[in-house]
KEFITOR-676313 format. One line per field, with one value per residue (C-alpha): x negated, y negated, z negated; residue in one letter; residue number from 1. Coordinates in nm, 2 decimals. Layout:
<sites>
c1: [X	...]
c2: [Y	...]
c3: [Z	...]
residu: [A	...]
num: [NUM	...]
</sites>
This chain:
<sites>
c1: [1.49	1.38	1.13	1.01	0.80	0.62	0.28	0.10	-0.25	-0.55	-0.83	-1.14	-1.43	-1.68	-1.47	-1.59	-1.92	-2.13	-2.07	-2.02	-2.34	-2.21	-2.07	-1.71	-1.75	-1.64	-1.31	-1.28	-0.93	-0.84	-1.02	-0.81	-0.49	-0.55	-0.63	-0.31	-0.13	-0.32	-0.22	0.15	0.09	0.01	0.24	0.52	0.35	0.49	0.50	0.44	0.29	0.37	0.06	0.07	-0.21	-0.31	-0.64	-0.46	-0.41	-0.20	0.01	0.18	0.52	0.43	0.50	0.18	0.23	-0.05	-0.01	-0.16	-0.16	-0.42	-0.73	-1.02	-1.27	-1.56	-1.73	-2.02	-1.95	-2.01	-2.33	-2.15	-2.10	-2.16	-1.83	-1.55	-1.19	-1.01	-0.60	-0.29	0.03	0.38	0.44	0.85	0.82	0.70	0.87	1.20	1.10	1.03	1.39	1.49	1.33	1.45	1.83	1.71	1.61	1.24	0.95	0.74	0.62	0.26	0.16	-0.17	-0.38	-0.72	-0.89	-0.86	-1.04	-0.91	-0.93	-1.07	-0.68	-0.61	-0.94	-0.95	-0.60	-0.65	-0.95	-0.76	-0.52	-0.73	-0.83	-0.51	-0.30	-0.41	-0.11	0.05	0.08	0.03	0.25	-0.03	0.18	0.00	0.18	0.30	0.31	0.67	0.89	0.89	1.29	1.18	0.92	1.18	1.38	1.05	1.08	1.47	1.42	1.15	1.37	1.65	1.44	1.28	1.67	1.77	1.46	1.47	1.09	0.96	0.83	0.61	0.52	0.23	0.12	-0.23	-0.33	-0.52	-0.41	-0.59	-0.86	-0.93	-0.97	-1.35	-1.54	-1.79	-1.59	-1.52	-1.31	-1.36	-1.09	-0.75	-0.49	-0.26	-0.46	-0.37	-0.04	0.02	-0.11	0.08	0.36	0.36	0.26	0.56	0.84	0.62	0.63	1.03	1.10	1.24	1.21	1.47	1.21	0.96	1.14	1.07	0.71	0.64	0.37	0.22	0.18	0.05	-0.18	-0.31	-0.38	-0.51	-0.37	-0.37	-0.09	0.22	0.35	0.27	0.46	0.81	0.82	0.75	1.09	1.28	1.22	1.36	1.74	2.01	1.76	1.77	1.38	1.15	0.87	0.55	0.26	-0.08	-0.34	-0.45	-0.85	-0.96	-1.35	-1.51	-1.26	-1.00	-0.72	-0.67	-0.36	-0.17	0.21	0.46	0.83	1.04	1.34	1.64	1.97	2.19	2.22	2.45	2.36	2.02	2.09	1.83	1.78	2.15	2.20	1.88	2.05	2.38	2.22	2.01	2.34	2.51	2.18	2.17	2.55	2.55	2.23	2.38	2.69	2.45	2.29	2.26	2.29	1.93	1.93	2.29	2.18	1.86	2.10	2.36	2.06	1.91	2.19	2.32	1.95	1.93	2.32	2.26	1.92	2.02	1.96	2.31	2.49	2.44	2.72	2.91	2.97	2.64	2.49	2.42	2.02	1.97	2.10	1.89	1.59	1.28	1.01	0.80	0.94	0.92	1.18	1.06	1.22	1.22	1.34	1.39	1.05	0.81	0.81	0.95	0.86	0.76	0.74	0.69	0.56	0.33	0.52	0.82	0.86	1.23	1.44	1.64	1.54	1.83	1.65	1.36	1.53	1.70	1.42	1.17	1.43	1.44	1.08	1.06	1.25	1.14	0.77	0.58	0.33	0.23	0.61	0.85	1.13	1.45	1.70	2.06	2.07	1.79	2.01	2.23	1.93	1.76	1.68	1.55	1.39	1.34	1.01	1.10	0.69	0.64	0.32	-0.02	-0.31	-0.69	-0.83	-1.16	-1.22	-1.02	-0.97	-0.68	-0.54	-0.23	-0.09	0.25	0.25	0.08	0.04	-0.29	-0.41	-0.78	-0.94	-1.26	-1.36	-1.00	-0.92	-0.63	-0.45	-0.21	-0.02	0.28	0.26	0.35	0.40	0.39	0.06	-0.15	-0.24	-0.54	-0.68	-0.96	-0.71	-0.50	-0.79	-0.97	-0.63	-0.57	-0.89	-0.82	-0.51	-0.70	-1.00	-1.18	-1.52	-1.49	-1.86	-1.76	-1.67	-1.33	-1.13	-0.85	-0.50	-0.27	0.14	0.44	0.72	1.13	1.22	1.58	1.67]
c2: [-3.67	-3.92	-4.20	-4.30	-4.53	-4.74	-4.90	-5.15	-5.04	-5.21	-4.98	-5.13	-4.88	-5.08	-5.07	-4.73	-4.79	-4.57	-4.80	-5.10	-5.09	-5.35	-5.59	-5.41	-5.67	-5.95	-5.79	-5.69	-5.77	-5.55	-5.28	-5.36	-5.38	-5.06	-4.92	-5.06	-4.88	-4.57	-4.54	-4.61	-4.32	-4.12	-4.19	-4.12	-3.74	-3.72	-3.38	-3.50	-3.86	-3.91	-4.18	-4.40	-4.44	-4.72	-4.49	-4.14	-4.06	-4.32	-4.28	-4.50	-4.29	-4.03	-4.08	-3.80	-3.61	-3.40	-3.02	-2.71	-2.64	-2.91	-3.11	-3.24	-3.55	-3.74	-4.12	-3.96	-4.22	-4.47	-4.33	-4.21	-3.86	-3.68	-3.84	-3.66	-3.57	-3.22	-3.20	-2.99	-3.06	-3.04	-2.85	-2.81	-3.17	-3.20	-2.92	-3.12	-3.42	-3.30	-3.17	-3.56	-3.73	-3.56	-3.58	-3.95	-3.91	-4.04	-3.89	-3.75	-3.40	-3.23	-3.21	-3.38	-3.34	-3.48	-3.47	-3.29	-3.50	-3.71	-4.09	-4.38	-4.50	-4.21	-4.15	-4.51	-4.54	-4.12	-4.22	-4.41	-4.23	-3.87	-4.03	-4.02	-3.77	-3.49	-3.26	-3.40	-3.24	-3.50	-3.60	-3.80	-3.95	-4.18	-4.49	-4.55	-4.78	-4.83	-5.08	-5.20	-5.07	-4.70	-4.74	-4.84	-4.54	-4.31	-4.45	-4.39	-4.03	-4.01	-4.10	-3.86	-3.56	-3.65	-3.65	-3.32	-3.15	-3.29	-3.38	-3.65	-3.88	-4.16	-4.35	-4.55	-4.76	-4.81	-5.12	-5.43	-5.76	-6.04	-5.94	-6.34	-6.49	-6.64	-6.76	-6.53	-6.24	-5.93	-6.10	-6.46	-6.70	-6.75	-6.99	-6.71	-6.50	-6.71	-6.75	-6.38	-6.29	-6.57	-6.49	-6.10	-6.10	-6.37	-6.09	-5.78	-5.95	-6.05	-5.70	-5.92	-5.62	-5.71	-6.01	-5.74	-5.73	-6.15	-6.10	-6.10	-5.90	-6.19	-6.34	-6.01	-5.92	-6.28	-6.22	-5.91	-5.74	-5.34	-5.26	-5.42	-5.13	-4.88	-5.15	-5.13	-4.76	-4.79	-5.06	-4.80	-4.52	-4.79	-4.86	-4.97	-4.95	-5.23	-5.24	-5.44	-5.56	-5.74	-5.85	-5.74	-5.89	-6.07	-6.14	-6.20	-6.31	-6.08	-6.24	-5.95	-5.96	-5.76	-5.71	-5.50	-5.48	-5.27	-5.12	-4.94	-4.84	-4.98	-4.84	-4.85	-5.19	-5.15	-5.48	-5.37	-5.15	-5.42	-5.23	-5.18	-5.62	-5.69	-5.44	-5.61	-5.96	-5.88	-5.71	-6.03	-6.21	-5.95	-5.99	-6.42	-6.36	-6.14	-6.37	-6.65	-6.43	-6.53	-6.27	-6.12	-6.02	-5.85	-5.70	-5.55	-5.46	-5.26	-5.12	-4.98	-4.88	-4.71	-4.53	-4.41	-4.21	-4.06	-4.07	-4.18	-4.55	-4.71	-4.86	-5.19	-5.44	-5.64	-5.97	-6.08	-6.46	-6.48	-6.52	-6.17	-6.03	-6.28	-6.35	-6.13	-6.14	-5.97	-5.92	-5.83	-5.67	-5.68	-5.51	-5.57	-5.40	-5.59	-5.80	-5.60	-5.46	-5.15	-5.18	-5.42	-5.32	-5.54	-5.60	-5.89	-5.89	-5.80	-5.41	-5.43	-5.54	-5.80	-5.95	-5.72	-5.42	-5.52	-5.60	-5.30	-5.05	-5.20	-5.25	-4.85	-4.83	-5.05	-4.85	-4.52	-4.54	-4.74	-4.52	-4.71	-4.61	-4.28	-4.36	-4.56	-4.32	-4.39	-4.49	-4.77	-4.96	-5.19	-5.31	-5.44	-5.75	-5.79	-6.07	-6.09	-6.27	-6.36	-6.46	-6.75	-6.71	-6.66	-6.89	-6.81	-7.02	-7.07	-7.16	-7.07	-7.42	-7.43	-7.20	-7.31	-7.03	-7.16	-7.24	-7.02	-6.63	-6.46	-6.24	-6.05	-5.83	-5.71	-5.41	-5.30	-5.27	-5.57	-5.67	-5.95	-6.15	-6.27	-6.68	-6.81	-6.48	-6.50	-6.46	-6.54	-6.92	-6.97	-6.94	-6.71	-6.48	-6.47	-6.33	-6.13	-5.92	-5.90	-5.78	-5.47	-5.41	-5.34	-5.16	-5.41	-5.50	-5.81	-5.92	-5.90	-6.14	-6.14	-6.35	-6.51	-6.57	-6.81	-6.77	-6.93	-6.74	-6.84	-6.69	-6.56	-6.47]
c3: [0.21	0.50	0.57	0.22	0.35	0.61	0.62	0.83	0.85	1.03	1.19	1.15	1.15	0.94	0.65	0.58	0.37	0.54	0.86	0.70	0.56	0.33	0.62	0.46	0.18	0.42	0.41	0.09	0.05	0.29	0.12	-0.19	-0.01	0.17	-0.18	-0.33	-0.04	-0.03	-0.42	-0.36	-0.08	-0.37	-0.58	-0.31	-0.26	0.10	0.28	0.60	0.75	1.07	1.19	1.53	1.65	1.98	2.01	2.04	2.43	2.53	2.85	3.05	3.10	2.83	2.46	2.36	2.00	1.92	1.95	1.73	1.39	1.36	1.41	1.27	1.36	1.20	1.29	1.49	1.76	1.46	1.36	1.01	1.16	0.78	0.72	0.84	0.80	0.91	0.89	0.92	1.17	1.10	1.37	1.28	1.25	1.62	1.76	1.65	1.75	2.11	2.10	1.95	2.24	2.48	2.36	2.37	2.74	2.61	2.79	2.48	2.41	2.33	2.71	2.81	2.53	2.65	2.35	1.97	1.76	1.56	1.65	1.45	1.44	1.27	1.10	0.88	0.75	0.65	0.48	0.21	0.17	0.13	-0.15	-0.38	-0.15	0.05	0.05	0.34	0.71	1.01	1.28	1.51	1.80	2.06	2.22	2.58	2.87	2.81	2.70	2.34	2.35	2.43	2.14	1.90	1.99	1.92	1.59	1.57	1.66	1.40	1.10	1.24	1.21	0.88	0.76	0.97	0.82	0.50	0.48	0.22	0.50	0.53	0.86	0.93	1.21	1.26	1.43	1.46	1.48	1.78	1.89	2.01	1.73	1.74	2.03	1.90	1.85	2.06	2.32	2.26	2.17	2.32	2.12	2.12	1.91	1.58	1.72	1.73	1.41	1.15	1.37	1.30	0.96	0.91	1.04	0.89	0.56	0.61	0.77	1.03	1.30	1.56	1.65	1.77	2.07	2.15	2.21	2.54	2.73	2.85	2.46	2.38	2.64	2.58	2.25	2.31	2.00	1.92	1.72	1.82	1.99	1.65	1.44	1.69	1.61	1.28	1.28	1.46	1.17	0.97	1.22	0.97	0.65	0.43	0.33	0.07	0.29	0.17	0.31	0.09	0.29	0.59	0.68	1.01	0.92	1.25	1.54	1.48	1.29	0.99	0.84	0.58	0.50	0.31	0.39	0.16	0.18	-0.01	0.13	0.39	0.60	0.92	1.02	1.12	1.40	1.59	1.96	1.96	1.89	2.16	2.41	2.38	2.38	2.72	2.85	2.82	2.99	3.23	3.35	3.32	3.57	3.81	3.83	3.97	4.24	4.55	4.86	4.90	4.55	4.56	4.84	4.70	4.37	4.61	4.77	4.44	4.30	4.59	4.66	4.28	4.26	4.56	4.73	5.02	5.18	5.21	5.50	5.56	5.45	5.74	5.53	5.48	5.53	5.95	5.88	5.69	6.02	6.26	6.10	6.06	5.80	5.53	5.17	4.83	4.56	4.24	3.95	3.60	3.29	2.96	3.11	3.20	3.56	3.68	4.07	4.33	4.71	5.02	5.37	5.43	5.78	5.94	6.04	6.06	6.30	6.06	5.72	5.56	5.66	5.54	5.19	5.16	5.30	5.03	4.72	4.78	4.77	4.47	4.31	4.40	4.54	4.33	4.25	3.90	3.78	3.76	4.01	3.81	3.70	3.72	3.34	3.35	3.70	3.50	3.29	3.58	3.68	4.05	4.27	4.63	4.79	5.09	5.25	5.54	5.80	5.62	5.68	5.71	5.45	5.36	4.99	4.64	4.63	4.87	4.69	4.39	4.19	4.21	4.53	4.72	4.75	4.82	5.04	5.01	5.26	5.29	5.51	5.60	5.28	5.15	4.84	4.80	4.49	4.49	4.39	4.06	3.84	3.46	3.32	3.60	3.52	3.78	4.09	3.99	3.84	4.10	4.31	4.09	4.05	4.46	4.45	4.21	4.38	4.69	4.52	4.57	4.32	4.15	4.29	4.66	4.86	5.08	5.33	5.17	5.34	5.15	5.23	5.06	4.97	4.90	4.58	4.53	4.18]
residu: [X	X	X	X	X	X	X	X	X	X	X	X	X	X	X	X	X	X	X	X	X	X	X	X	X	X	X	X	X	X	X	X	X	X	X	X	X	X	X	X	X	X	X	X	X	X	X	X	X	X	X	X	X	X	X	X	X	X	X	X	X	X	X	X	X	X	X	X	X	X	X	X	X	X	X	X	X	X	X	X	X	X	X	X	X	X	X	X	X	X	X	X	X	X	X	X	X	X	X	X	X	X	X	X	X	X	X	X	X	X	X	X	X	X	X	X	X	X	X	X	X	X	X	X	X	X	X	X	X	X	X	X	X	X	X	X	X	X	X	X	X	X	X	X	X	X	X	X	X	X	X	X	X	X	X	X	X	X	X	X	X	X	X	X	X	X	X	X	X	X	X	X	X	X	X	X	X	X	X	X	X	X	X	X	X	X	X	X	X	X	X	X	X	X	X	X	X	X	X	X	X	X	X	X	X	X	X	X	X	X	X	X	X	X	X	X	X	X	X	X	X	X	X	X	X	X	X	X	X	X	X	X	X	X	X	X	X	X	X	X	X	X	X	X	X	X	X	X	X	X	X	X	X	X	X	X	X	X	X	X	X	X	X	X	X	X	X	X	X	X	X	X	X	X	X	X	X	X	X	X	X	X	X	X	X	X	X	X	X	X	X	X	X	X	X	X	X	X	X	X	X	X	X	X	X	X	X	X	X	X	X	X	X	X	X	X	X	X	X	X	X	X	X	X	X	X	X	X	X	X	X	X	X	X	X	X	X	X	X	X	X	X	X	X	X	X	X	X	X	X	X	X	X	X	X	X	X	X	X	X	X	X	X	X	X	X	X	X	X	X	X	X	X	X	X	X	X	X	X	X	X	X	X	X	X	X	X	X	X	X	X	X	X	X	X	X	X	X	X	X	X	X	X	X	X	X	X	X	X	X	X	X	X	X	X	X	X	X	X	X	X	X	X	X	X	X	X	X	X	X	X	X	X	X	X	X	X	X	X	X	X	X	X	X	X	X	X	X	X	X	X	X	X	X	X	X	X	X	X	X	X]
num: [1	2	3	4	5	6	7	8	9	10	11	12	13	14	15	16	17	18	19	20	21	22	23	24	25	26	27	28	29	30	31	32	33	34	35	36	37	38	39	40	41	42	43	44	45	46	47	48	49	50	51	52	53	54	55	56	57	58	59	60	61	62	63	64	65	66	67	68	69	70	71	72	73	74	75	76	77	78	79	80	81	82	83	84	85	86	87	88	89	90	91	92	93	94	95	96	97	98	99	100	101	102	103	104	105	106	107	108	109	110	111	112	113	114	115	116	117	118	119	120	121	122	123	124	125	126	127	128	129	130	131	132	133	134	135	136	137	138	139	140	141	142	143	144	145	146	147	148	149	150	151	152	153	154	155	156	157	158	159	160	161	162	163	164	165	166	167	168	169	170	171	172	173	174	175	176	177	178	179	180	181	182	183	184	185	186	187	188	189	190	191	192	193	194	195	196	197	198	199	200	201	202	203	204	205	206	207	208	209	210	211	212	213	214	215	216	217	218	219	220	221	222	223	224	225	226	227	228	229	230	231	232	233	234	235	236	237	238	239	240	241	242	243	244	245	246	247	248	249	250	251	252	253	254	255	256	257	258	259	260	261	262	263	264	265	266	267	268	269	270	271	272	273	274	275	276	277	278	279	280	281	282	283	284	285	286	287	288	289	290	291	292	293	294	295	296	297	298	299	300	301	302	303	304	305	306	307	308	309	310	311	312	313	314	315	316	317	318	319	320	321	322	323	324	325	326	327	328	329	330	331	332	333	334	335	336	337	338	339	340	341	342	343	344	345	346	347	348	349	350	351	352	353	354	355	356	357	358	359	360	361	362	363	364	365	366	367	368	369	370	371	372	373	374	375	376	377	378	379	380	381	382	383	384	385	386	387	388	389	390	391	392	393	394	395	396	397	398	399	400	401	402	403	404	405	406	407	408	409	410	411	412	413	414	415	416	417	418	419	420	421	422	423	424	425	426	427	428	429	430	431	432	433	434	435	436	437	438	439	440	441	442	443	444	445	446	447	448	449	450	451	452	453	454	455	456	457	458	459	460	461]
</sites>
């Protein structure tokens, strides 16, 4: 036995009647398509489902699977309270998988449980499917701050215990689509919305899953979509499986997106093995990249690598270019890994005595005092890609409008307290952004008002 199946399932809570009050019958055929599904669910008679949910405790270095022999949960929150739902875990199910994720070196386990009940995630795709199969135990796993690559490899370890175990498994990821779809919906609009959604339903419906991995935070977080992470584990339970995917329905009539998909399994495919093809591909990125770098970046590279095999801070190297010995000022090493950030340390000003030191004291903060990150382990060094900031003299300024993203840096203070922003970063397209996230890097409310510095910066790739 194994993964038998895999479903894409939206989480809206008004397509429950008793909440809909009749507003369910805008989406209609999404009630349909989650009743097609639900029925193929039954037909399948899994033992366990293992369900990803984006509204189970989500960590950002923490992959959290529930514990206990189960839960139960109802839509109180959603005034529908007399509906309510109660289930069992597979607990050898998530006992292995613990065991799988760690021999993964993934940082999963039932630790942290904040909260029993079931989620609405959980709660609407369960309501379907109660109603042609209840003899199932649950797997309820949350998602993470992570990479999409350590998400895939959730979903890898997922179909390896199904196998091991021999349980009649099916996976589903719960998830919305764009939440930007409508000026008048939850979020407003954002032209990536519609971008995102008729471009995931187009590889859902292909089982395309390799070009998960091409989405880039900044798409998605512009979109503001739910599920994208539950779908990339779902592809992973699903390495080296030829599937039959097809899309059942798509609405999006409320400003969310709404969409439901099939995966079955037809066989073995070796050619599908897609984290180990977009690991070699951004290996071969990653080296071409590294050739072209120039000195501060090598030297932040030696630093980190050095730092992370043996926790110490390395000698400095005697061929390096004259002006990392004789000039002073503030920097910043940023690190990323496959494109999202991993660390970023600097000084606004020079506390070294040479601009080397200063590169090499904050590449080993970067990579091991950023306190939004676990410090890199020796594994994660190669996949790396870093940049050094090296910042000229700040100005007082005295209005956002002499600000330029891409030119200049910013600096916020207000009552001792400062945050600053590096200039022209992906995702941060104006000035007023550019403030407003100085200002929550220093603690800083939104409303108040701050002195601004500006600063230019030499970027070395």
């Amino acid at each position: 036995m194994g993964i038998s199946a895999g479903f894409m399932f939206p989480h809206p809570p008004l397509i429950i009647p008793e909440i809909g009050g009749g507003e369910e019958k805008k989406i209609q055929q999404t009630i349909d398509a989650y009743q097609q599904a639900a029925e193929e669910i039954g037909r399948l008679r899994p033992e366990t489902i293992v369900l990803l949910s984006p509204h189970q405790i989500m960590y950002a270095d923490y992959f959290h699977i529930s514990p206990g022999q189960g839960a139960r949960g109802d839509f109180g929150q959603f005034r529908a309270g007399q509906v309510s739902m109660e289930v069992s875990y597979d607990t050898e199910f998530v006992h292995a998988l613990c065991e799988a994720a760690a021999e993964a070196r993934l940082e999963a386990g039932t630790m942290g449980e904040r909260e029993k009940k079931l989620d609405h995630g959980t709660m609407v795709p369960l309501y379907f499917v109660n109603q042609y199969w209840t003899g199932y135990r649950l797997v309820r796993i949350g998602l993470s701050g992570f990479p999409l690559t350590a998400h895939y490899r959730l979903g890898q370890c997922i179909k390896a215990v199904a196998e091991n175990i021999g349980r009649n498994t099916v996976v589903i990821a719960s998830g919305d689509l764009s939440h930007r779809l409508k000026e008048d919906g939850p979020y407003g609009y954002q032209q990536e919305g519609p971008a995102y959604d008729a471009r995931i339903m187009d590889v859902m419906s292909r089982g395309a899953f390799g070009e998960l991995f091409a989405f880039s935070e900044d798409f998605c977080e512009k979109a503001a979509e739910c599920g994208h992470r539950s779908f990339t584990i779902m592809a992973g339970a699903f390495d080296r499986i030829d599937v039959e995917a097809k899309q059942l329905s798509y609405e999006g009539p409320f400003g969310v997106g709404y969409g439901v998909c099939t995966c079955f399994p037809c066989g073995k495919d070796e050619t599908r093995n897609f984290l180990e093809q977009y690991e070699e591909k951004e290996r071969r990125e990653l080296l071409a990249k590294r050739e072209k770098e120039d000195a501060y970046v090598r030297l932040a590279r030696y630093t980190v690598e050095a730092f992370v095999k043996t926790g110490k801070l390395p000698e400095m190297p005697q061929d390096l270019p004259r002006e990392l010995y004789q000039n002073r000022a503030g920097a910043f090493v940023s690190l990323k890994e496959d494109g999202r950030l991993r660390g970023c340390i600097g000084t606004i000003r020079a506390v070294r005595g040479s601009l080397a030191e200063e590169i090499m004291h904050n590449a080993v903060s970067a990579c091991s005092q950023d306190t939004r990150f676990s410090p890199v382990e020796d594994w994660e060094v190669d996949r790396l890609s870093i940049s050094v900031d090296v910042l000229g003299e700040t100005e007082k300024i005295s209005s956002p409008e002499e600000l330029d993203v891409k030119r200049y840096g910013v600096i916020v203070t207000r009552d001792g307290r400062r945050g600053l922003l590096l200039p022209n970063l992906e995702g941060v397209e104006t000035v007023e952004e550019q403030i407003a996230i100085a200002k929550q890097k220093a603690g800083i409310r939104d409303y108040e008002k701050v002195e601004l510095e500006r600063f230019e910066v030499i970027r070395h790739h």
